[in-house]
C-alpha positions in Angstrom: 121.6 -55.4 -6.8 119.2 -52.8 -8.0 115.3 -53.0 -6.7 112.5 -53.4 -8.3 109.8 -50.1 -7.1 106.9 -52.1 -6.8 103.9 -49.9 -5.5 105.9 -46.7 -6.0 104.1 -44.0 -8.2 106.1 -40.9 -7.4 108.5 -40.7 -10.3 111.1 -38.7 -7.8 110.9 -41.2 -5.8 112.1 -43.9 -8.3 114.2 -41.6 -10.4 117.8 -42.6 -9.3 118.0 -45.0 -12.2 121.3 -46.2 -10.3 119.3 -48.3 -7.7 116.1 -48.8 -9.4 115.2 -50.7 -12.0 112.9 -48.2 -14.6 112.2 -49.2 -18.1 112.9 -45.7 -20.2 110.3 -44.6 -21.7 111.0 -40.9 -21.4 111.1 -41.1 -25.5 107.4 -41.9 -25.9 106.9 -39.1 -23.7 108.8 -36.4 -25.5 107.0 -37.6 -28.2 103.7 -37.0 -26.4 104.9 -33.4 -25.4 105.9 -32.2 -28.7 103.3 -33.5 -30.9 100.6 -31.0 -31.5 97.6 -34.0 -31.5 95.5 -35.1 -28.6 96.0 -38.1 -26.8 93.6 -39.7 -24.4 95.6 -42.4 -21.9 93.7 -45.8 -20.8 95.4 -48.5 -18.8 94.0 -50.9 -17.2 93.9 -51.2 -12.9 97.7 -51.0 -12.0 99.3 -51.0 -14.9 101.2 -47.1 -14.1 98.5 -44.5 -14.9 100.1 -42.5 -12.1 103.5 -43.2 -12.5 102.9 -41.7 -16.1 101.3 -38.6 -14.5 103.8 -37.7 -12.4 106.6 -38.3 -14.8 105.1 -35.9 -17.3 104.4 -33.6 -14.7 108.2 -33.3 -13.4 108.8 -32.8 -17.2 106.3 -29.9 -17.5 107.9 -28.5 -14.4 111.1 -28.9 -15.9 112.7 -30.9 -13.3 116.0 -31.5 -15.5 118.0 -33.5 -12.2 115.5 -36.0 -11.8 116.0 -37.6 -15.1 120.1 -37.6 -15.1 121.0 -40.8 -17.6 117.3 -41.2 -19.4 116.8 -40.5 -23.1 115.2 -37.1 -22.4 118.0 -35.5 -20.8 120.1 -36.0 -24.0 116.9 -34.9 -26.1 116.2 -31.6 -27.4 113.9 -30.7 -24.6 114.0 -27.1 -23.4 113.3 -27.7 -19.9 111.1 -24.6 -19.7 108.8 -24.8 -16.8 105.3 -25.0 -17.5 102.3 -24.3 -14.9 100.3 -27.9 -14.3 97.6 -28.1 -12.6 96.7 -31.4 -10.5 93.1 -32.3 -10.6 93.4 -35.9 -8.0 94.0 -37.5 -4.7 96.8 -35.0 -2.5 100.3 -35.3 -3.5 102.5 -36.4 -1.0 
């Protein structure tokens, strides 16, 4: 039975889609990446703000093996690694 990553807002940590359950939304993201607009991102408390973050960061960083089996791995995404600079609580 796979789990459900509740309180988990690493991405890497919740990336082995095998065991986890993890709604794919890598799409919206590529879409986010390659569109030339500006987008500003409100959720409410808890609803994945930094989940988001750090799963567009390990696509910025171009950290191809973590996303093995999503939509953006089959995608025409380069993969090229891109500086980013976090501006937040210490990452782990």
């Amino acid at each position: 039975m796979k789990d459900l990553p509740l309180g988990v807002d690493d991405f890497s940590e919740i990336s082995d889609v095998d065991n986890n359950y993890y709604a794919d939304k890598t799409h919206l993201l590529h879409k986010l990446v390659k569109s030339p607009m500006q987008y500003f991102l409100s959720r409410p408390r808890r609803f994945g703000k930094t989940l988001l973050a750090n799963t567009l960061m390990a696509i910025l960083e171009g950290r191809r093996d973590l996303f093995k089996g999503l939509w953006i791995d089959g995608s025409d995404y380069r993969w090229t690694p891109y500086p980013v600079i976090y501006v937040g609580n210490e990452l782990d």
